[in-house]
NUBAKOL-894882 format. One line per 3 residues: number of its first residue (from 0); for each residue x, y, z of C-alpha. Coordinates in steps of 0.1 Angstrom, whole numbers, plus 5000, padded with zeros to 4 digits. Example, Ala and Ser with C-alpha at 12.3 -4.5 7.8 and 13.67 -1.06 7.14 Angstrom:
BEGIN
0> 5123/4955/5078 ~ 5137/4989/5071
! end
This chain:
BEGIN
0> 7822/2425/4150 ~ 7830/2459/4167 ~ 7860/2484/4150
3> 7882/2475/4182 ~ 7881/2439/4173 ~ 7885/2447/4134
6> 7914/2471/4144 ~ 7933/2445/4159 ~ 7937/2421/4129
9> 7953/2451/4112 ~ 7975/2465/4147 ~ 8011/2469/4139
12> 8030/2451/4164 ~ 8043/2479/4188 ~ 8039/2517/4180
15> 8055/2547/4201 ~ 8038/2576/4210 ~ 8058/2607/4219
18> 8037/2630/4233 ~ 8047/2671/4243 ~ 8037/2675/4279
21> 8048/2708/4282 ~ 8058/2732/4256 ~ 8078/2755/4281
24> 8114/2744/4301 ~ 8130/2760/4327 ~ 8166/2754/4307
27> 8175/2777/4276 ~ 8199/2754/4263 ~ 8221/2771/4234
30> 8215/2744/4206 ~ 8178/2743/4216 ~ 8157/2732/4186
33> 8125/2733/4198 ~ 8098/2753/4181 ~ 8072/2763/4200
36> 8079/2778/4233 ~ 8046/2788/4249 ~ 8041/2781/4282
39> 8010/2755/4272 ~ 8008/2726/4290 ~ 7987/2691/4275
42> 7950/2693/4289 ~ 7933/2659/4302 ~ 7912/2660/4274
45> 7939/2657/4249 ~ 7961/2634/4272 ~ 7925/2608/4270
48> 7923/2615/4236 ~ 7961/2604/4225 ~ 7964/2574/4253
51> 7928/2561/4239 ~ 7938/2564/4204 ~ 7969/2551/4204
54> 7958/2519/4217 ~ 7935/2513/4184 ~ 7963/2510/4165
57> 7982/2486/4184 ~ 7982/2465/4220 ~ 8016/2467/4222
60> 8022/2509/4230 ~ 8054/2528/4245 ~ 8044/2563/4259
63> 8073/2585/4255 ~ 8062/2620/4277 ~ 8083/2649/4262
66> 8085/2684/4261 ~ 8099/2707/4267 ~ 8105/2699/4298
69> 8076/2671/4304 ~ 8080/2675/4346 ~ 8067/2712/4341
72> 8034/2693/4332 ~ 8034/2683/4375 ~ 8039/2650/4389
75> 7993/2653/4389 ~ 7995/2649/4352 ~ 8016/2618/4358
78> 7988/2602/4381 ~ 7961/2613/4352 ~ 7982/2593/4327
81> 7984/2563/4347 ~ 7948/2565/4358 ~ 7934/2566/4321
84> 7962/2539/4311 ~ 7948/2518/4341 ~ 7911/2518/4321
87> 7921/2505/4289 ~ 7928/2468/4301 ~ 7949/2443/4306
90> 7946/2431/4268 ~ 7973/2464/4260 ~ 8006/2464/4268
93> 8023/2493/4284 ~ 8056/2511/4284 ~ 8062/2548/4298
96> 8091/2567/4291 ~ 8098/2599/4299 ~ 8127/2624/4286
99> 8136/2652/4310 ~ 8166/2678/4317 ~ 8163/2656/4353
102> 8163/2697/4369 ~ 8128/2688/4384 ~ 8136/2649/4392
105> 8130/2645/4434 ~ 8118/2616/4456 ~ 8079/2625/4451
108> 8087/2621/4412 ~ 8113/2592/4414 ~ 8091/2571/4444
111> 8061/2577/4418 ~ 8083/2568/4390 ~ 8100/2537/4406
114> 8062/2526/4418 ~ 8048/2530/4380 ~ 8079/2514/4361
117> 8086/2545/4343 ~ 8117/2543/4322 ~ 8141/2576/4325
120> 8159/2594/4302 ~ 8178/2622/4309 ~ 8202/2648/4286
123> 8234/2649/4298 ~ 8265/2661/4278 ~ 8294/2646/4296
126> 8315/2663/4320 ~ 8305/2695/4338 ~ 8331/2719/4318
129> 8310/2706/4287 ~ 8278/2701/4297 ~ 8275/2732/4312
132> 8290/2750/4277 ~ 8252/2745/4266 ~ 8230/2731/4291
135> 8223/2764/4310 ~ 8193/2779/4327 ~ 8180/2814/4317
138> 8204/2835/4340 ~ 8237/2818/4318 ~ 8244/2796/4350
141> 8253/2755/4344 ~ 8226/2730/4352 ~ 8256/2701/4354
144> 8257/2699/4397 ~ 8219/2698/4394 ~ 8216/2669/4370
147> 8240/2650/4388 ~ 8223/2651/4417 ~ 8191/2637/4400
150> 8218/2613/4388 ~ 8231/2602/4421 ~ 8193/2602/4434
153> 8183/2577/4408 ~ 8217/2554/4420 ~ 8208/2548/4454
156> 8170/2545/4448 ~ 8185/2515/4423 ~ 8161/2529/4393
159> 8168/2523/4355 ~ 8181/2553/4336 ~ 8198/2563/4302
162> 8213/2591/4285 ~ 8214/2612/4260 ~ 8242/2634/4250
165> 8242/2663/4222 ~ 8272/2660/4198 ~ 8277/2697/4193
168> 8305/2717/4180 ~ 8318/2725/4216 ~ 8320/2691/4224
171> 8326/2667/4194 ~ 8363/2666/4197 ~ 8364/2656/4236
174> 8341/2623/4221 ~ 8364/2601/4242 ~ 8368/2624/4275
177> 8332/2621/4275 ~ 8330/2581/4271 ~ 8353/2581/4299
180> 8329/2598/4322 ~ 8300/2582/4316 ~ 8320/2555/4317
183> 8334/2564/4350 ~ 8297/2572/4363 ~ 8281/2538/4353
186> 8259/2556/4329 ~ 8247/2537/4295 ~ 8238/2569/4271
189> 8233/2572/4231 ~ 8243/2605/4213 ~ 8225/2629/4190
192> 8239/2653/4166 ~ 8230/2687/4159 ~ 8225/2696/4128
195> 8239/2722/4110 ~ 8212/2737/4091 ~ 8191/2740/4122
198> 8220/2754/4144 ~ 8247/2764/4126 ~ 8266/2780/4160
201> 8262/2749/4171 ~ 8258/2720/4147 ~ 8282/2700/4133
204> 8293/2686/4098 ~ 8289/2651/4084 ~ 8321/2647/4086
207> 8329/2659/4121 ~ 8302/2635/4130 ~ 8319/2604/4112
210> 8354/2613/4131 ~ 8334/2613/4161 ~ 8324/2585/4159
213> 8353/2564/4143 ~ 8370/2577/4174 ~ 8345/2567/4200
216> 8340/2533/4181 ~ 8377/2528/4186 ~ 8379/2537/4219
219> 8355/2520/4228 ~ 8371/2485/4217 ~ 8400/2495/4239
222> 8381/2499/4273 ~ 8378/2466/4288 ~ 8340/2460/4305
225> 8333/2495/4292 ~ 8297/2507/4295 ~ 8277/2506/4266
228> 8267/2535/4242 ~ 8238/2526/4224 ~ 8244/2542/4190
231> 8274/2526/4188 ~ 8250/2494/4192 ~ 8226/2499/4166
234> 8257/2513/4139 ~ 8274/2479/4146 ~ 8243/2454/4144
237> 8236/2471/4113 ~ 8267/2463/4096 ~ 8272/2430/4110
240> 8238/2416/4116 ~ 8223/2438/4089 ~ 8195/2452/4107
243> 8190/2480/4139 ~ 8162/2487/4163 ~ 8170/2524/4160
246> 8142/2549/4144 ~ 8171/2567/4125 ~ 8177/2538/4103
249> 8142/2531/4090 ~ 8124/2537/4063 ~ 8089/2533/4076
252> 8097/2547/4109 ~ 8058/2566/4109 ~ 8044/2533/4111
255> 8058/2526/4144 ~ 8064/2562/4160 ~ 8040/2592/4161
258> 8042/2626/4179 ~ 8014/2646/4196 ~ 8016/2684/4202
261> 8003/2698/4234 ~ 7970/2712/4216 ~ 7965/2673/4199
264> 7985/2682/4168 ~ 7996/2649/4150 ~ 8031/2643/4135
267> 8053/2617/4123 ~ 8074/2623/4156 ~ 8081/2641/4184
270> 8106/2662/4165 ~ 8083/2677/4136 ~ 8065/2692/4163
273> 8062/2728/4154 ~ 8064/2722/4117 ~ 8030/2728/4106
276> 8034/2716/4076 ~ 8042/2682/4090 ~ 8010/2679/4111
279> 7988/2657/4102 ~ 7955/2665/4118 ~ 7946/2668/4149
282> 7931/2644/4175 ~ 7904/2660/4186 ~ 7891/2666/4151
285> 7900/2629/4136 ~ 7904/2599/4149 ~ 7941/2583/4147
288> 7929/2555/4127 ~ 7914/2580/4100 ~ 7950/2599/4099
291> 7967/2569/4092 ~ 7945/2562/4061 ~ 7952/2597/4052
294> 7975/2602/4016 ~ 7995/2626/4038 ~ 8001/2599/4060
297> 8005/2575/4030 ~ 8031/2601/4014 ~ 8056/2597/4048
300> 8067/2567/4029 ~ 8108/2569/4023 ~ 8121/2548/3995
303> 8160/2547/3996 ~ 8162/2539/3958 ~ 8148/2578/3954
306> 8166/2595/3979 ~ 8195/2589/3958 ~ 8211/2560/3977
309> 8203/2536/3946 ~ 8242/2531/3940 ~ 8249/2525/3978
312> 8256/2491/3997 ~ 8245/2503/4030 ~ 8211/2518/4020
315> 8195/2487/4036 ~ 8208/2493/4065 ~ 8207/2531/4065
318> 8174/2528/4043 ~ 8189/2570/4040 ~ 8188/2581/4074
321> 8164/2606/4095 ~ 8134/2619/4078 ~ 8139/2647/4101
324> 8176/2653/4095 ~ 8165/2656/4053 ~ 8135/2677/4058
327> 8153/2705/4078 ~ 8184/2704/4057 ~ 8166/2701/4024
330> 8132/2711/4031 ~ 8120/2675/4019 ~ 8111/2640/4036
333> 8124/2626/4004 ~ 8161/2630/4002 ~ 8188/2612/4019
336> 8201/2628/4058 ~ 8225/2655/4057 ~ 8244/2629/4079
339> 8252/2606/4050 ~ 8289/2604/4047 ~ 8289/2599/4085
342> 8273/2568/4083 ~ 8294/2557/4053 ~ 8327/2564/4072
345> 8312/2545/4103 ~ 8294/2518/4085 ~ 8331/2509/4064
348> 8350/2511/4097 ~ 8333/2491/4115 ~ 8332/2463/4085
351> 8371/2467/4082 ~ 8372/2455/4115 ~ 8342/2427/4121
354> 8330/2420/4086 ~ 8296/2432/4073 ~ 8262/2407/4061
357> 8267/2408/4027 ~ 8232/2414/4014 ~ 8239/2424/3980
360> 8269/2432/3955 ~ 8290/2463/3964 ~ 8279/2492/3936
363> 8323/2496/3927
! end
């Protein structure tokens, strides 16, 4: 029996692999948290190394192409990926995703995009007065007209697209204005938050967060065939189904998501990238397979018990939040998000409303 055929009694059912296309963008976004900004852009050799590799661990794999801004990379990258996809066989299921400021998106990228089954995802933060607060291009000037053409692009070539939208401190308290756009537009979207430690201009408190989205929540129930926001999605399945597809709420989220650096750098995702001292090893140098054996790997582990979570009824849902979120506020994978009493305020509103799975006895 060959190692491909050994490999697959051991695959994990689906894994995602966020890869950096492009360390460079054409934006200068004010609550920008990337690390490196070089203008390196992912060679073949590393984009057959990361495609090849990641379909040893599993035959079930979601590309999500990242940056940056990935579209920098050139829509010839794009026909690379799909022609090395195209040679692994039809035994391995394939997703691509891609994540883009949408400045780039045209017909040459969309027809190719449409033709492939790409999924889109762009960042949008609401309505121009706000988006355009912080998504900016290097003269000062507001991207919002620009992405709303993509937007409007996308509509009439009847392609599949999402959102993303940056909780900030410029915009946290217009939560519901910005539902009521998206909502206006047809858009489904999902929100991040900024964190504070990382951006303190920018980046808002645990609490802030939990108003946010106690308001939006509510709102929400009040808007009759609204559209959906997906975070509010995963925050109520967790409370009253007592589980949630989203990567934030796991605790072995490095078994089913891994991030690659432009140079073949390896990370637990696509937002360590940068943090050398989260990389662990590089693909041209080891093979994925070998990584994942690795104690560093083995050490990714997050036990809620230890984070300090022990005396908390929703740590099986929460299983303490972000890895990301605790190792840039604390300087440690092992300690509970910074965005902990947001969830609690949004976990017990949601219950006082539609119940909660009781899984265990409340700790008071």
């Amino acid at each position: 029996m060959n190692q491909g055929n050994e490999m697959k009694k051991t695959k994990e059912s689906k894994i995602t692999s966020i890869v950096r296309l492009s360390n460079n963008c054409n934006l200068a976004c004010k609550y920008c948290y990337v690390i490196d900004k070089s203008n390196n852009l992912i060679q073949n050799e590393a984009l057959e190394k990361i495609i090849h590799e990641s379909a040893t661990i599993t035959d079930n794999v979601n590309y999500l192409w990242h940056g940056g801004e990935p579209l920098l990379a050139g829509l010839d990258t794009f026909k690379q990926i799909c022609e090395i996809q195209d040679k692994l066989g039809e035994d391995i299921k394939i997703t691509n995703k891609i994540q883009t400021n949408g400045i780039l998106l045209d017909k040459k990228f969309l027809s190719f995009f449409k033709r492939k089954n790409f999924k889109i995802g762009l960042s949008l933060d609401g309505p121009e007065k706000l988006h355009d607060a912080m998504r900016v291009f290097p003269d000062g000037s507001g991207t919002h007209k620009k992405v709303m053409r993509s937007i409007n692009l996308m509509k009439k070539m009847h392609m599949d697209f999402g959102c993303i939208l940056i909780l900030n401190k410029t915009n946290y308290e217009s939560i519901t204005q910005i539902y009521d756009f998206y909502n206006k537009e047809k858009i489904r979207f999902k929100l991040n938050p900024v964190i504070l430690e990382i951006n303190s201009p920018y980046g808002i408190t645990a609490a802030e967060y939990g108003t946010a989205l106690i308001r939006l929540y509510d709102h929400m129930k009040g808007v009759e065939n609204g559209i959906n926001c997906k975070t509010i999605d995963y925050l109520r399945n967790g409370v009253t189904k007592g589980c949630t597809e989203e990567c934030t709420y796991q605790k072995d989220c490095h078994k089913h998501f891994v991030g690659f650096d432009t140079n073949g750098d390896v990370y637990p995702c696509n937002r360590f990238v940068g943090h050398k001292r989260m990389a662990m090893g590089n693909i041209h140098k080891k093979h994925l397979t070998t990584i994942f054996k690795s104690d560093k790997y083995m050490k990714l582990e997050r036990k809620p018990k230890k984070l300090g979570c022990n005396l908390c009824y929703w740590k099986n849902i929460c299983n303490g939040g972000c890895g990301y979120e605790s190792y840039t506020t604390y300087g440690t994978l092992h300690s509970k998000t910074s965005f902990c009493e947001s969830y609690k305020m949004i976990f017990e509103h949601i219950a006082s409303r539609e119940g909660a799975v009781m899984t265990e006895q409340m700790p008071f």
